[in-house]
C-alpha positions as CSV (number, residue, x, y, z in Angstrom):
1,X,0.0,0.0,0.0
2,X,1.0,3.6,-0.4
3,X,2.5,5.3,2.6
4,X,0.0,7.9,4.3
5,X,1.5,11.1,4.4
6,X,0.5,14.1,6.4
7,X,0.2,17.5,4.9
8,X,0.7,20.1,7.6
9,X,-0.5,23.4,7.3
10,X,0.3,26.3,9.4
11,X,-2.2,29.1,8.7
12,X,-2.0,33.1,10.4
13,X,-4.4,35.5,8.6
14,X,-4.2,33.5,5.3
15,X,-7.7,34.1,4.3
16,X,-6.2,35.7,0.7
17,X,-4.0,32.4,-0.2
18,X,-5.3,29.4,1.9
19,X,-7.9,28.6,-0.7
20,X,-5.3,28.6,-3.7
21,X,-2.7,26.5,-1.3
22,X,-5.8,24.0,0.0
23,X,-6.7,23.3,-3.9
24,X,-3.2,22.4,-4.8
25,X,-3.1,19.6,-2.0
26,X,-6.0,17.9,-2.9
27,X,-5.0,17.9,-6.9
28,X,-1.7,16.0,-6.0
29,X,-2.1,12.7,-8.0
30,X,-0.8,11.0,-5.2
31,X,-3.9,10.5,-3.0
32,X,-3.2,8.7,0.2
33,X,-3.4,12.1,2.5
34,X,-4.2,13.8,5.2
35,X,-4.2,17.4,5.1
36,X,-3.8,19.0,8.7
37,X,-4.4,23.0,8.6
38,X,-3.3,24.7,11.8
39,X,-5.1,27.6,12.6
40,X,-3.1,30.2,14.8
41,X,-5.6,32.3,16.5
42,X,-6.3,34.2,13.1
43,X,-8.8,36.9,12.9
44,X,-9.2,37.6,8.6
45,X,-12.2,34.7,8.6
46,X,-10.0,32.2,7.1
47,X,-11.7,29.5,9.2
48,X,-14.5,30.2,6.6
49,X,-12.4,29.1,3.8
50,X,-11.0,26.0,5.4
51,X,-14.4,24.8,6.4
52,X,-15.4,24.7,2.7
53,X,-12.4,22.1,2.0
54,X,-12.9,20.2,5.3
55,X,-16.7,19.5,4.1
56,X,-15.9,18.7,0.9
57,X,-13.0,16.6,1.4
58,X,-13.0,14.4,4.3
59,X,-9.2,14.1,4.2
60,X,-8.5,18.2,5.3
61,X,-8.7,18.7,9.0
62,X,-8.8,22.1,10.9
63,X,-7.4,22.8,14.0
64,X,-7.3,25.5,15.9
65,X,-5.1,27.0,18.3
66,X,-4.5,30.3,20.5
67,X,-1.5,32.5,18.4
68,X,1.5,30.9,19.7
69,X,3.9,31.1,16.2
70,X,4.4,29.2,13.2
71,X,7.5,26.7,14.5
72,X,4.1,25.7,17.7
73,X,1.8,25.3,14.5
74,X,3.9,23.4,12.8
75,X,4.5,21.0,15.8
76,X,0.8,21.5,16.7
77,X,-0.1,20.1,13.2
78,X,3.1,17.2,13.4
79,X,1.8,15.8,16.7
80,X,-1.8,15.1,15.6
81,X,-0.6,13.2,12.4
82,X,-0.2,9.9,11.4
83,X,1.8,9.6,8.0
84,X,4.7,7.8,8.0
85,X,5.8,10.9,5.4
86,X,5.2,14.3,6.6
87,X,5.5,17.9,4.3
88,X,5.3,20.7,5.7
89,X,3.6,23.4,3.5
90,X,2.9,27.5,3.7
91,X,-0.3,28.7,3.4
92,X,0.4,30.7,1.0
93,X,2.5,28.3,-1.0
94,X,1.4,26.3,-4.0
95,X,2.5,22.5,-4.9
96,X,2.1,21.2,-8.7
97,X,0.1,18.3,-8.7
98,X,3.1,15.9,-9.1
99,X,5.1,17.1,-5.9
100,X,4.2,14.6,-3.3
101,X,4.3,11.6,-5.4
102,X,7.6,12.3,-6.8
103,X,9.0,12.6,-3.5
104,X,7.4,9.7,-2.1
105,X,9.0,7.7,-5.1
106,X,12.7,8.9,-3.9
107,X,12.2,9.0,0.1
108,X,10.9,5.2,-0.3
109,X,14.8,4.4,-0.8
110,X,16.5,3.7,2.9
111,X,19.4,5.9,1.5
112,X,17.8,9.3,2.5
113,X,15.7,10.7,5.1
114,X,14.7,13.9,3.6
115,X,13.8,14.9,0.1
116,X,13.2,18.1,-1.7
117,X,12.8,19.8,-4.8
118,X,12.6,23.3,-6.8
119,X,10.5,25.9,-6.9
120,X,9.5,28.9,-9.1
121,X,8.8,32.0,-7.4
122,X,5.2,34.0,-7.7
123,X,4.1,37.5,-6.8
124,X,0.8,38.1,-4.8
125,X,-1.0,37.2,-7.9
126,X,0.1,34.0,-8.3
127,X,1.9,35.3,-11.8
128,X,5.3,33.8,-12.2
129,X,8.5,34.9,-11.9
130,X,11.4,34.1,-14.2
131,X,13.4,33.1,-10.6
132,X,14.3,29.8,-9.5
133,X,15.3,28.1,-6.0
134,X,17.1,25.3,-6.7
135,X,19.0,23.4,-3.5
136,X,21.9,20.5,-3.1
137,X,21.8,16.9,-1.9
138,X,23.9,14.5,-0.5
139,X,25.8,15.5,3.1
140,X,25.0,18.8,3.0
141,X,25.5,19.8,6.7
142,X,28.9,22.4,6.4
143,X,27.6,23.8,3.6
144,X,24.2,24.6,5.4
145,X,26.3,26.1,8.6
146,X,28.4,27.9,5.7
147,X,25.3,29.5,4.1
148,X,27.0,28.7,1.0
149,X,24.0,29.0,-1.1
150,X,20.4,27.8,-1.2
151,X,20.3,24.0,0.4
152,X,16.7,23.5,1.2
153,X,14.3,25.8,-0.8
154,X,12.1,25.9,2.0
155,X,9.5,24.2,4.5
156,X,7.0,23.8,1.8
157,X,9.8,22.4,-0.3
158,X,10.2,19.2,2.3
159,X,8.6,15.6,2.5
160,X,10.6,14.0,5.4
161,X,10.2,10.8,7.2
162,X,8.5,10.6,10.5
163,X,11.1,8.8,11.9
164,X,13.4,11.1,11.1
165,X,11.7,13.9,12.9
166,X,11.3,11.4,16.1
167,X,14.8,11.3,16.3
168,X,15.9,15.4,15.7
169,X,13.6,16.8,17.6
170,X,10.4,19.5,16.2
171,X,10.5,22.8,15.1
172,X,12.2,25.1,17.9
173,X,9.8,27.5,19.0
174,X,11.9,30.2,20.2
175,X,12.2,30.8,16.6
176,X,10.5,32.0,13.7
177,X,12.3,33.2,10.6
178,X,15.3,30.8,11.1
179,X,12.7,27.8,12.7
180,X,13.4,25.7,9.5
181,X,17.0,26.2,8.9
182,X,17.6,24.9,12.3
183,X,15.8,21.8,11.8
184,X,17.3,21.8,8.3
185,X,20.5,21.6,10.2
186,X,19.8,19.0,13.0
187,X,18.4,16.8,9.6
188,X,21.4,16.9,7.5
189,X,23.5,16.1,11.1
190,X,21.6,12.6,11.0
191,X,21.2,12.2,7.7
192,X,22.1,12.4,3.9
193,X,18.8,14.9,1.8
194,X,18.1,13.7,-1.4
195,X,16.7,16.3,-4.2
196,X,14.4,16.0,-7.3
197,X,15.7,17.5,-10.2
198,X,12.7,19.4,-11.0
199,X,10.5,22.4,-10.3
200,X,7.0,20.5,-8.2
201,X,5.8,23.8,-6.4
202,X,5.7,27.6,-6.2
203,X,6.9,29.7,-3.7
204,X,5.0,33.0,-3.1
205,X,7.0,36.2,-2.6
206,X,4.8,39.0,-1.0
207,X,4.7,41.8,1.5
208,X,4.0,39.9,4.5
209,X,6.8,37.1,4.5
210,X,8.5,36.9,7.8
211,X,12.3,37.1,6.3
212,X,11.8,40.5,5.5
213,X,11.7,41.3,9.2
214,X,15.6,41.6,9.6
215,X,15.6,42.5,13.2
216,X,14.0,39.2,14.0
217,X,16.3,37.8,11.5
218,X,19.0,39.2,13.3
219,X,17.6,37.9,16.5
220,X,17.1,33.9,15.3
221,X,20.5,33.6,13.8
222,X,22.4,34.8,16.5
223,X,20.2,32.1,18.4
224,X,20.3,29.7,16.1
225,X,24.3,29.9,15.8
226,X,24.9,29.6,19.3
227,X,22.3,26.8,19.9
228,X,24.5,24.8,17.2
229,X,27.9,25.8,19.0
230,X,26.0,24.2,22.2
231,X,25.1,21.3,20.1
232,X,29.1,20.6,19.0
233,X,27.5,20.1,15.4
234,X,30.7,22.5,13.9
235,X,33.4,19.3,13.1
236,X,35.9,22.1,14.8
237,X,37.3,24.8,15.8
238,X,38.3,26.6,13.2
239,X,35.4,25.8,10.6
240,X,33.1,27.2,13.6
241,X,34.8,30.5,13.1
242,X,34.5,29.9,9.3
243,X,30.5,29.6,10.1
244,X,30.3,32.1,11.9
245,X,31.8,34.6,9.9
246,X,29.5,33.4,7.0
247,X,26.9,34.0,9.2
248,X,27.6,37.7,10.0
249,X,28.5,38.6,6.6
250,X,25.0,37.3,6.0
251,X,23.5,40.3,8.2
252,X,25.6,42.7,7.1
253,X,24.2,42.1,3.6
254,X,20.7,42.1,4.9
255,X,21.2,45.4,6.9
256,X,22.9,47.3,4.3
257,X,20.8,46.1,1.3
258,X,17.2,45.6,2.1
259,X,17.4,47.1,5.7
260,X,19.4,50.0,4.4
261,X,21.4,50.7,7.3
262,X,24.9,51.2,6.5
263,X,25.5,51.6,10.0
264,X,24.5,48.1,11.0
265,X,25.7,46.6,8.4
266,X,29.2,47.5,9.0
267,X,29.2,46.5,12.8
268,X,28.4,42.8,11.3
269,X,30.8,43.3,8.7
270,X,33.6,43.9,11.2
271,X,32.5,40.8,13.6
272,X,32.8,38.8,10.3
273,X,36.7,40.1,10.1
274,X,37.3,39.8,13.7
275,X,36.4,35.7,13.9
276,X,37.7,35.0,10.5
277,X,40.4,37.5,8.8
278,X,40.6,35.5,5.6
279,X,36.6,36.5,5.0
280,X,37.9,40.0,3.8
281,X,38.8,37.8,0.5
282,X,35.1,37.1,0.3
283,X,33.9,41.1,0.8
284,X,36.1,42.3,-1.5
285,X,35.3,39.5,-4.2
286,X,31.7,40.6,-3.6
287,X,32.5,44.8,-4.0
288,X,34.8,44.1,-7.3
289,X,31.6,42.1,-8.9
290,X,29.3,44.3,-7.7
291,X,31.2,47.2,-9.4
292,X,31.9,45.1,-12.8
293,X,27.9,44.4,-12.9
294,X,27.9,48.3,-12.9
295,X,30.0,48.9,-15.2
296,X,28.5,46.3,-17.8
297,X,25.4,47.9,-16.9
298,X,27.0,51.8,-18.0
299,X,28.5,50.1,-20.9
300,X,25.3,48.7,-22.2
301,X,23.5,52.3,-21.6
C-alpha cells in the first residue's frame, strides 16, 4: 500500500492564499493524505475558507489553536498526524500536482531521510516569476552552517520521514524566521537529503513574508548559531569561526541592502573580520563584482 502522508499546514491571517494552497493539496495525483491546517488564533475569517475544504474533502482537517507562532503550528499540526511521510507546506505556497508523489518515489529508498525539490517563485498574484530556488543533496551539513548557497528551498519544499523527525527533535519555538533552517540543520546532522531534479511547487513572494523582518532575522540567527555551537554540530574549531563569519556577513548584507542601514551593516561586517580575517577575501570579491555588474550595466547604456 501507499504510505500515508501528512500534509501540515500552518495558517495566520491566510484568508487571501489558503484557498489557492488548499486546492493544490487535494490535486496531487498522489492521494493517500491527510491534510492538517493549523489555525493560529487568526482573525481575517480564514476558518471560513477552510471549512469549505474540510466538508468537501473528508481528508483536510482544521485545527485550531490560541497565536502561539508558526514553528508551535507546525509541531501542533506534526503531533496530531499519522503519515509515516510528513510535508510541511505555507499557506500561501502552491505544490504542482506531481510534488508529493515524486517525492514519495525517492524518500521510499533507505538511503535518505529527507527529500526536496525546486521551486518557481510567484508574486501576490500568483503570476510567475522568471526566478528559480534550486537546492543540493547528498551531506550537506557544512555547507548549510556555511550558508554557501540555497540548500533546502524551503519548508514547503520538504517531505521528510517521521522517523526522522522522532529522532531530531520539532521545530524550535523560540524561533520564527530561522525555525526551518535549524531543523534543516539537525536533519542533514543525522542524515544524507536527497533532491528532485525538478520544479514541483511555487513559492510566493509578498509583503507579509517573515524574512523581511531583519531585526528578527538578526535575533534567530544569533540564536540559532549559538544553539549549534551548544550542540558541538561544527566538526571544529576553526570551521566554527569559518560559520560564523558566513553567518555575519550574512547580516551585514541584509542590513545594508534591504534594511538600508549602512551603519549596522558595517558592525556585522567587522565581527565577520574579527572571527575569521581571511573573510575580507570574500567582501572584496563581492565589491569588485558588484562594481563590474555596474559597469556592464554603464557600458550597455
Amino acid at each position: 500500500m501507499s504510505p500515508l502522508v501528512s500534509v501540515v499546514i500552518p495558517a495566520y491571517n491566510a484568508k487571501r492564499f489558503i484557498g489557492e494552497t488548499l486546492e493544490s493539496v487535494l490535486n496531487q495525483t498522489y492521494r493517500n493524505l491527510e491534510v492538517l491546517v493549523v489555525d493560529d488564533g487568526s482573525n481575517d475569517g480564514q476558518e471560513q475558507i477552510i471549512a469549505e475544504f474540510v466538508q468537501r474533502d473528508k481528508r483536510v482537517r482544521h485545527i485550531y489553536q490560541e497565536n502561539a507562532g508558526v514553528s508551535a503550528a507546525r509541531n501542533k499540526g506534526f503531533k496530531a498526524s499519522k503519515g509515516n511521510f510528513i510535508a510541511f507546506l505555507d499557506a500561501d505556497d502552491v505544490w504542482l500536482p506531481v510534488n508529493v508523489e515524486t517525492k514519495v518515489k525517492r524518500l521510499q529508498r533507505a538511503d535518505v531521510g529527507l527529500v526536496h525539490s525546486d521551486a518557481i517563485v510567484i508574486d501576490e498574484d500568483s503570476t510567475d516569476t522568471a526566478m528559480v530556488l534550486r537546492g543540493a543533496e547528498g551531506n550537506i551539513l557544512d555547507a548549510l552552517l556555511l550558508w554557501d548557497g540555497t540548500q533546502i528551498p524551503g519548508p514547503s519544499s520538504v517531505l521528510v520521514a517521521r522517523d526522522i523527525l522522532e529522532a531530531v527533535g520539532l521545530f524550535d519555538e523560540a524561533l520564527s524566521t530561522s525555525a526551518d533552517m535549524d531543523l534543516f540543520i539537525r536533519i542533514a546532522s543525522h542524515c544524507r537529503v536527497a533532491r528532485v531534479d525538478a520544479v514541483t511547487w511555487k513559492y510566493r513572494m509578498h509583503a507579509n513574508n517573515m524574512h523581511k523582518n531583519i531585526s528578527l532575522m538578526e535575533k534567530d540567527v544569533l540564536y540559532l548559531y549559538e544553539k549549534t555551537r551548544s550542540s558541538k554540530l561544527f566538526k571544529n574549531k576553526k570551521f566554527e569561526y569559518k560559520c560564523f563569519a558566513a553567518m555575519y556577513l550574512v547580516l551585514a548584507g541584509t542590513w545594508r541592502g534591504d534594511g538600508r542601514n549602512f551603519k549596522r551593516g558595517l558592525v556585522f561586517a567587522l565581527k565577520a573580520v574579527r572571527k575569521h580575517p581571511p573573510v575580507i577575501m570574500t567582501v572584496i570579491r563581492k565589491v569588485m563584482k558588484r562594481r563590474m555588474k555596474k559597469n556592464s550595466f554603464e557600458v550597455g547604456l
